[in-house]
N, C-alpha and C positions, 0 to 999 in steps of 0.2 A: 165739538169737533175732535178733543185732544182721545175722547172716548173712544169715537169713531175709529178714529187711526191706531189704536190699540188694538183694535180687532185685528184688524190688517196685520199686526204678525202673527197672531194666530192661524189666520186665515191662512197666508203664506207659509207658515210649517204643515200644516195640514196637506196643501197642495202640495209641496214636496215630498211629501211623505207618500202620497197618491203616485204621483206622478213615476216614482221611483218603484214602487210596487208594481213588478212587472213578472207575474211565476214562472213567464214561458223563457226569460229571459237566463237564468242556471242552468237550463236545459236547450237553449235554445240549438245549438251546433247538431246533438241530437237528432231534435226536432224536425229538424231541414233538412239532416241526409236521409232522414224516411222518406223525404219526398224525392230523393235520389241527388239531391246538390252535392256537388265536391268542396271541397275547402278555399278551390277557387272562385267556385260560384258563393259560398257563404262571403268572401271579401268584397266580391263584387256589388253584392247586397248592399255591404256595409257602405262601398265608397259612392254607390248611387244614392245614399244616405248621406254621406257627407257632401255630396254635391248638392243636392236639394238646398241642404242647410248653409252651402258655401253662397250659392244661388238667391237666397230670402234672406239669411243670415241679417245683415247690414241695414238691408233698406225695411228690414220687419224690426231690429232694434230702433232707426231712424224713425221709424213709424210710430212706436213706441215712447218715443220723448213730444213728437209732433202730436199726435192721435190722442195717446193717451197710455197710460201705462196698462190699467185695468180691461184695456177693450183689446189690446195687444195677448192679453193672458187668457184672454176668453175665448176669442177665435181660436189660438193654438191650443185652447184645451179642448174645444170641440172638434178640431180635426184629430187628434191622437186620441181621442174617444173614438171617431169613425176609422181611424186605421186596426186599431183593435178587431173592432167588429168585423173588419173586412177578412182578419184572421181566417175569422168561420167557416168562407168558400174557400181558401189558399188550396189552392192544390198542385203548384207546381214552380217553378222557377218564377215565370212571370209574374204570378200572384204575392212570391213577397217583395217582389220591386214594387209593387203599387201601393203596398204596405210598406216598406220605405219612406216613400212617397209622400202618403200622408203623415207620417210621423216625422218627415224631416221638416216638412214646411210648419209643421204645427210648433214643434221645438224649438225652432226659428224664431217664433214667434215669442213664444214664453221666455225661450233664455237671453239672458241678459235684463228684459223686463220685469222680472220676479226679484232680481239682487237688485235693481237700481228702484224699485217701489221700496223694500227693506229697508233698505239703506236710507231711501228718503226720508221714510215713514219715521225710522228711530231718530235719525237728523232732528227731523222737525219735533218731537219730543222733546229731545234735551233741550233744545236751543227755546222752545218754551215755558221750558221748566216744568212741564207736566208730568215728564216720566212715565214710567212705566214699563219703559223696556229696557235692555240687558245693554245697550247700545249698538251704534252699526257695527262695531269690531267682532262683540260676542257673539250678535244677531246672526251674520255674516258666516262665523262658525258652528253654532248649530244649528243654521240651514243645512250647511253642505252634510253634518256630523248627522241630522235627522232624515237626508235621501239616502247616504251611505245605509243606513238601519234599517229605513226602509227594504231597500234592498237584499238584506241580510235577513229582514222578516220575509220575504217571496220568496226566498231559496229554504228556508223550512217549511213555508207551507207549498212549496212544488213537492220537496223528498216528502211529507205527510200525504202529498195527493193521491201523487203515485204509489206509494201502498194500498191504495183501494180505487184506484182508477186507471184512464189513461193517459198520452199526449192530449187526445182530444178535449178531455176534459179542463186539463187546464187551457185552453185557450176559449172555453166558455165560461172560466172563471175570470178569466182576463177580458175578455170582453163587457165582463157583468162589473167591473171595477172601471170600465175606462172612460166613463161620465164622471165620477165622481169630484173629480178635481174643477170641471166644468161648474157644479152645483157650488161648492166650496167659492170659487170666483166671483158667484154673484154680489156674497159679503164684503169685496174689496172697495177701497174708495181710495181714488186720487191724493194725494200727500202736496199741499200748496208747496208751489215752485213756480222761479220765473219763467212767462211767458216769452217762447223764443219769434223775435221778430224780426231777423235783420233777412229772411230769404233764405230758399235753400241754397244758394251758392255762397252766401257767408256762413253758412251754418256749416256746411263741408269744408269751408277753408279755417273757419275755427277749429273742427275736428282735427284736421292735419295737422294744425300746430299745438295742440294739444299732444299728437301722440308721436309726430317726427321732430320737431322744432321747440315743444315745450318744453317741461321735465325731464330730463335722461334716466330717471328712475322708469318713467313710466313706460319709456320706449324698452327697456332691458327688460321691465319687469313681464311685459305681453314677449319677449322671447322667450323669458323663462317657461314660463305656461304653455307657450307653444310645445317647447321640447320635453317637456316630462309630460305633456295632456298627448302630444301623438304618443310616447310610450306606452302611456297608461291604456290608450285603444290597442295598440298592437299586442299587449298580454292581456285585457279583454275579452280576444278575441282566439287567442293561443289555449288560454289558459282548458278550457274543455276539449280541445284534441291532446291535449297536455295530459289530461286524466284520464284519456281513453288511453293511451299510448302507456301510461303504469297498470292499469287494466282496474284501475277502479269503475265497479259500478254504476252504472246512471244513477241506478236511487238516492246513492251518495254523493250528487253533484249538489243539490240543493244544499243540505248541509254543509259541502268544503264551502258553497257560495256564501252562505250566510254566515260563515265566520269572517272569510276573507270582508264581505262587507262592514260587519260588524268593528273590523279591525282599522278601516278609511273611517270610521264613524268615530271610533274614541279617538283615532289619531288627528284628526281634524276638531273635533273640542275641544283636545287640551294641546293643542299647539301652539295658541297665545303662551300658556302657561311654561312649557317648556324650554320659548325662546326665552323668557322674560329668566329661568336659570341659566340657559347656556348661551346666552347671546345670539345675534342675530347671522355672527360668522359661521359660527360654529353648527350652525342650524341648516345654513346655506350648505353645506360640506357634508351635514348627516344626510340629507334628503338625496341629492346628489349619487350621495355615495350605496345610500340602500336597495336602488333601483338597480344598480348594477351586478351589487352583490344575490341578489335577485334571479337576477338572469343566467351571471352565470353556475348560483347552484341547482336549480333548476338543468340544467344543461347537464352538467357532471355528477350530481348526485343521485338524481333517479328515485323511483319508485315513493314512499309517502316524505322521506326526505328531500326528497324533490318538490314535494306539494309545498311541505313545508317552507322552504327557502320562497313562493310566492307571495308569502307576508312580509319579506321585504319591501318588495315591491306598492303592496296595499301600504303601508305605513308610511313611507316615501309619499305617494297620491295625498293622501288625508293629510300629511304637512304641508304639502306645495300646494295644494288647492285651497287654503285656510289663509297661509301665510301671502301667496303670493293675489289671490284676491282684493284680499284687506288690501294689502298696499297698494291696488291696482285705483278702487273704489276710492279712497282715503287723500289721491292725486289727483282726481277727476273730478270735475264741477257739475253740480246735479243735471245742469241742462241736459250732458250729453252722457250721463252715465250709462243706459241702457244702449246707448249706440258704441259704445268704447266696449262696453264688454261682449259686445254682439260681434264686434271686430277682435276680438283674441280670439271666440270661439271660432271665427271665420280663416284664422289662420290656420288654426288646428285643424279642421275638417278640410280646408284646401290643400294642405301635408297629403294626408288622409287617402284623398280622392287618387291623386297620383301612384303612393306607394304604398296602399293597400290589398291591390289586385297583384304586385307585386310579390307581397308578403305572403298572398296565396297562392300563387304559382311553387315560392321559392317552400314554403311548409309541402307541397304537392310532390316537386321535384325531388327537395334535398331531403326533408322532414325538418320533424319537432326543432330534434337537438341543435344541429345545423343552424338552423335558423333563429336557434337562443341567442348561439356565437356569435354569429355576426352581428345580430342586435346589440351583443355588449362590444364588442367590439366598435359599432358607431358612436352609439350615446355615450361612451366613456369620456372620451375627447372632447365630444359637444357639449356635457355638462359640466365641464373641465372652463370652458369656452365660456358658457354662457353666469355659470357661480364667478367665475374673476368678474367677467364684465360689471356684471350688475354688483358684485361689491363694490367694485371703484365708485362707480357711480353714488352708491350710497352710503359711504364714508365723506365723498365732496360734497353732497349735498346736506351731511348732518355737518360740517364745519365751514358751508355755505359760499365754495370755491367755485365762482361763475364755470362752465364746462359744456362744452358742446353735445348735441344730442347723441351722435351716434364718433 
């Protein structure tokens, strides 16, 4: 069995690595206005995506601790295989809402399910004493640090494609990759954990007190993630009208993309590492603060100076997705791990849904620069906001001062 389960991280890096390998994706903003979208229609895309995933989000993680973990990763690797493919005929507005579509419910599906299998999987190693793995902490982190790379590797082989091809080609190489994570899945097996029997309506009211009533780390820590995971989609999604706007080349998106990826990838591996020199304050306050500095050089600096200053931003990502994970996982009791993290991302993409057709109007409207501004201009405050909160919280809780949730 202990053998068994050892595959399973394997398995599970592979699938993220899959999963993440997406070439149409560094070019994607491109991509779309050949087919004549405006920047409003590309947000729209996005928040019909986030809706999907706000929509399955919850009750496909819930399904997921209920169902199964394994059966949960399979379905949603099969439907984001079939949204790829559906690429092929896209040929206008409507065509990538349907391709939304299936990649948000399929996502739905896998996230959350793929770190609460990890996490189990390593769990139940240690506490066997078989070993094998790097633990759930490390695990944890080059997961996220092997999709970032992933990532970083589809945006050099987008910029290599297109030297000797088209758009179109790459999306029948994305199509020819979007099984693959499916095949990979079949290798996974369940990781023993308790059977949940009390009903789903004590199973929802355990969740709630889990995440409003239980821990006050765990309630700050899912705000946290909220507010730097909506950032991180709003310059996402900025960042390639951002390079049309300095006049860099298409060919050269792949490549900026693959570094910026590259850059979430080591900064999320060695994030354990760097809190463990500068403390866990001090960490709170860089990540915080990198995002912002980010936005607004990007704004005022311009042209590759301007590109430049959006690795603060990747750097920021790859720490608060590493850091504030773990802690999330680390709080959380195995029953309902894949439905707790199904619910941060459900907050994130419900932000999303609201004020992302917003952020393309106001990129339409006002532009780029404009719309840097004002972004830093919000999130300054708010992560102002949300770094005190959840320090307090996690100072009381390491000298173990009873404290209310919220």
């Amino acid at each position: 069995m202990q053998r068994t389960l050892r595959v399973n991280i394997v398995a599970i890096y592979l699938m993220g690595f899959f999963h993440s390998f997406m070439v149409v994706i560094p070019v994607f903003v491109p991509l779309v206005q050949g087919y004549g979208l405006t920047m409003a229609q590309v947000l729209q895309t996005q928040a019909l995506f986030a809706l999907t995933v706000a929509v399955f989000e919850v009750p496909s993680g819930y399904i997921a601790d209920i169902w199964g973990r394994k059966r949960a990763i399979l379905a949603g690797s099969a439907l984001n295989g079939m949204g790829f493919v559906s690429l092929l005929w896209a040929d206008g507005f409507a065509d990538f809402l349907v391709y939304e579509i299936f990649l948000g419910v399929g996502i739905s599906l896998i996230s959350g399910a793929d770190l609460a299998l990890l996490y189990d999987t390593e769990t139940q190693l240690q506490e066997s004493g078989a070993g094998g793995g790097a633990g759930a902490s490390k695990s944890l982190s080059r997961l996220i640090s092997i999709e970032a790379g992933a990532s970083g590797v589809a945006g050099i082989c987008a910029s290599l494609l297109l030297l000797f091809a088209d758009m179109a080609t790459l999306v029948k190489v994305q199509a020819a990759c979007g099984f693959v994570p499916l095949t990979l899945g079949l290798l996974l097996v369940e990781a023993p954990r308790p059977t949940l029997t009390q009903g789903h309506a004590g199973n929802a009211q355990a969740i709630v007190r889990t995440l409003v009533f239980g821990k006050p780390v765990v309630l700050w820590t899912t705000l946290a993630i909220a507010a730097f995971g909506l950032l991180a989609l709003y310059a996402f999604w900025i960042y390639q009208k951002y390079w049309e706007l300095q006049g860099i080349p298409v060919s050269l998106f792949g490549y900026i993309w693959a570094v910026f990826a590259l850059t979430v990838s080591v900064a999320a591996r060695y994030a354990g590492a760097i809190e463990a020199r500068l403390g866990w304050r001090r960490m709170l306050w860089i990540t915080a603060a990198l995002p912002v500095l980010g936005l607004l050089g990007m704004a005022l600096a311009g042209g590759w100076v301007g590109v430049l200053f959006g690795f603060s931003i990747q750097l920021s990502r790859g720490l608060s997705l590493t850091l504030f994970y773990e802690a999330l996982n680390r709080r959380v009791d195995g029953d309902f791990r894949a439905t707790m993290n199904s619910l941060v991302s459900l907050g994130v993409r419900s932000l999303f849904i609201v004020t992302g057709p917003l952020l393309g109007w106001a990129l339409d409207s006002f532009g780029v620069l404009s719309s840097l501004l004002a972004l830093a201009a919000v999130f300054a405050p708010l992560f102002v906001l949300v770094i005190l909160g959840l320090g307090v919280r996690i100072r009381r809780e390491a000298e173990g001062v009873p404290q209310p949730a919220i």
